[in-house]
Legacy VTK file of the C-alpha trace (Angstrom):
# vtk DataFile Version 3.0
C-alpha trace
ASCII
DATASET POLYDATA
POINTS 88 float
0.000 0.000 0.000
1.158 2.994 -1.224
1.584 6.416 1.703
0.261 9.500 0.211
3.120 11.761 1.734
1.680 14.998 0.682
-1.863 13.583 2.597
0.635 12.477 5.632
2.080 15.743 5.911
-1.451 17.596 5.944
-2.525 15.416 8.623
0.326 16.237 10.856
0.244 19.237 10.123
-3.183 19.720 11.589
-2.825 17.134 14.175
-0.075 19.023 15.895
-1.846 22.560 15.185
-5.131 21.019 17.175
-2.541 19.414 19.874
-1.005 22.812 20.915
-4.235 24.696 21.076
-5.710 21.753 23.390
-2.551 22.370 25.500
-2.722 26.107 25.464
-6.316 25.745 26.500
-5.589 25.385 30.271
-3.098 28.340 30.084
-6.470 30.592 28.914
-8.545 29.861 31.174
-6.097 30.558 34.031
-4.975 34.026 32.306
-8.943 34.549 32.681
-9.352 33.658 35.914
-6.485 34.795 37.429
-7.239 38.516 35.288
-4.658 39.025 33.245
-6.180 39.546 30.417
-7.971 42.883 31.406
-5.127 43.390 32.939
-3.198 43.860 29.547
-6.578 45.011 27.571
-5.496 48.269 28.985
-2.317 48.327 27.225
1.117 46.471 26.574
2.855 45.398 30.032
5.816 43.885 31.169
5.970 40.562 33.201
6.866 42.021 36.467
4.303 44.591 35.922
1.982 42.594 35.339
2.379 40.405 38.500
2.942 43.567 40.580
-1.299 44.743 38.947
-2.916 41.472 39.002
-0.980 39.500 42.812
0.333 36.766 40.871
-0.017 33.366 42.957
2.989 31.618 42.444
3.909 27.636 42.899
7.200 27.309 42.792
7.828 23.371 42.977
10.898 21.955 43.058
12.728 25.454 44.992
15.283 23.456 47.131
15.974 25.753 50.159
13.626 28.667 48.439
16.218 31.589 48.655
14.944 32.345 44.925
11.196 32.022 46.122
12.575 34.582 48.970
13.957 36.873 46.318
11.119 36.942 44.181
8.524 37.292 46.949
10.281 40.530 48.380
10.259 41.714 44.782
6.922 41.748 43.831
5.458 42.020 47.247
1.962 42.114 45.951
2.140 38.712 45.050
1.760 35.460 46.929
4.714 32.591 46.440
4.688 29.253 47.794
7.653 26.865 47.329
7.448 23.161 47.908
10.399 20.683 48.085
11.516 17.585 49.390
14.202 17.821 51.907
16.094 16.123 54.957
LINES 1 89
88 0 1 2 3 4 5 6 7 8 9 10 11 12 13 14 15 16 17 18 19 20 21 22 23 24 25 26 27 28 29 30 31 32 33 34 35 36 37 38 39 40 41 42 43 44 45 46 47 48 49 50 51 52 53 54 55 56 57 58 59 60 61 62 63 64 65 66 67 68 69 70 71 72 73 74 75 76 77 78 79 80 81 82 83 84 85 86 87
């Protein structure tokens, strides 16, 4: 049986095209919720201002002892961090 490559490629192309906007899905909905987006509707901002207008809740998993969790907490004080780690 003959592979139609051009018919191959179109299908991949599409399957992959579908498979990042499922995965990008979940990062919408939490831009919503969390209000970033009318957060930015107001105009172009930067990351950190952003988080400093909106009291980004931060995970950070995997921080070790946390002194970057630290750091970024006292930097953008309006936010919330929690780091989580397994250590002795």
């Amino acid at each position: 049986m003959a592979v139609d490559t051009e018919k191959l490629q179109e299908f991949l192309g599409r399957f992959v095209n579908d498979l990042g906007a499922t995965l990008a899905a979940g990062n919408v909905v939490t831009g919503y919720h969390l209000g970033l987006y009318r957060t930015v509707a107001a105009g172009p901002v930067r990351a950190a201002e952003l988080a400093e207008r909106t009291g980004a809740k931060v995970a950070d998993i995997g921080c070790g002892l946390g002194a970057s969790t630290i750091l970024l907490a006292q930097e953008y004080p309006n936010s919330r961090f929690t780091g989580s780690d397994y250590h002795d």
